[in-house]
N, C-alpha and C positions, 0 to 999 in steps of 0.2 A: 504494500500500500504506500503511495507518496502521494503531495500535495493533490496531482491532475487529477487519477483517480479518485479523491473524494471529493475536488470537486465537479468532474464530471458526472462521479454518483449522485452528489446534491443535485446541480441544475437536473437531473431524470428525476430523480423523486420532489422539485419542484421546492427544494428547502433555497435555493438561489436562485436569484431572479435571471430569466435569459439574455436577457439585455448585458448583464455582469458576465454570462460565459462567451457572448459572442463580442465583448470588450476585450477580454482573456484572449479568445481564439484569433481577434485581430492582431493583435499584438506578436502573433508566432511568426515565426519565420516558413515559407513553403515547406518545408522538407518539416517542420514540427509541426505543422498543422497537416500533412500529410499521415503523419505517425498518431497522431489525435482520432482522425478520423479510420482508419484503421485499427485501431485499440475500441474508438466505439463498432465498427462492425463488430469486430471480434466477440462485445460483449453482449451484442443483439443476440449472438449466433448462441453463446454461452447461457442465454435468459430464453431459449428456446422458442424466439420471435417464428409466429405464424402469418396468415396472409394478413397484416395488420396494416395494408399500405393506407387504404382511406380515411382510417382513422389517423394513422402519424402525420399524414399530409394534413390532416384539419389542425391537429394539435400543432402543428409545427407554423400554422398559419402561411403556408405554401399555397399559390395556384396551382391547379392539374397539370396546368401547361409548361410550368417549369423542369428543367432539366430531371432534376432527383426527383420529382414526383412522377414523371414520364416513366421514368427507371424502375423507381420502386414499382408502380403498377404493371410491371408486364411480371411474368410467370418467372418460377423459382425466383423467390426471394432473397434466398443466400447467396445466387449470382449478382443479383443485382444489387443488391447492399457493396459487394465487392466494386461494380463499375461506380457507383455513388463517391463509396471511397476513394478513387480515383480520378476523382473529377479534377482537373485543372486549373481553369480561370478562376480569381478568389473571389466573385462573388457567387459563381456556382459553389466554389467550399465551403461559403456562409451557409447559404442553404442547405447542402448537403449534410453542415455541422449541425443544424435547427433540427434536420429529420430523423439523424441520425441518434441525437437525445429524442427526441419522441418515439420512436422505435424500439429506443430501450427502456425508456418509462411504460409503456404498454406492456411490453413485453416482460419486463423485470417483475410490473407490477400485477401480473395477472400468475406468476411465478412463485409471488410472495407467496399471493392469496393460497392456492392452492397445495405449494410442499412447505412454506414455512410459518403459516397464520400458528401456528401452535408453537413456533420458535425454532429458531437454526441457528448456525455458527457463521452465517455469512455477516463479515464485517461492515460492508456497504449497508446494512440492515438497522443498521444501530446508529447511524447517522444521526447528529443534534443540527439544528438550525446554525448556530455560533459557529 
């Protein structure tokens, strides 16, 4: 666990404002905002994200028309998460950084519900607002 991780875990479970992770995500350099957004694929894939695109793209406050939400709606999801992560130009990264925490907040959070509502050992779970 360091800093990005929990605060990537806050902004999906919604204890940090988006506005503060995508100040954060400006801030990177290509190549770490490259690695950001790979590390959240990974953890969509980890939080056993289903076809969840319509809902991420609403949460994410993304039009249909945009790049990642093109992406994320076509078939196999874990492909496409992968091209998302890949995206190039930074204002497609911005977007793709916004979908890719919606993604995992749906996905984490429908995760919890179900293997940990009665408690687990995942660290990201114990998150304080502070």
């Amino acid at each position: 666990m360091n800093e990005r991780d929990v605060l990537l875990n806050k902004l999906a479970q919604g204890l940090r404002p988006m506005a503060e992770g995508i100040e954060w995500f400006d801030g990177l350099g290509q190549e770490e905002q490259s690695e950001v957004l790979l590390f959240l694929r990974h953890h969509c894939i980890q939080a056993r994200v289903v076809e969840d695109a319509l809902e991420s793209i609403r949460c994410a406050g993304l039009r249909p028309t945009h790049t990642p939400a093109v992406l994320i709606s076509r078939s196999r999801i874990d492909e496409q998460l992968g091209k998302i992560a890949g995206l190039v130009p930074l204002d497609e990264r911005r977007k793709a950084f916004r979908l890719l925490i919606a993604v995992l907040a749906i996905a984490d959070g429908r995760r919890r519900e179900r293997f940990c509502s009665g408690g687990c050992s995942h660290w990201w779970h114990r998150l304080s607002v502070a």
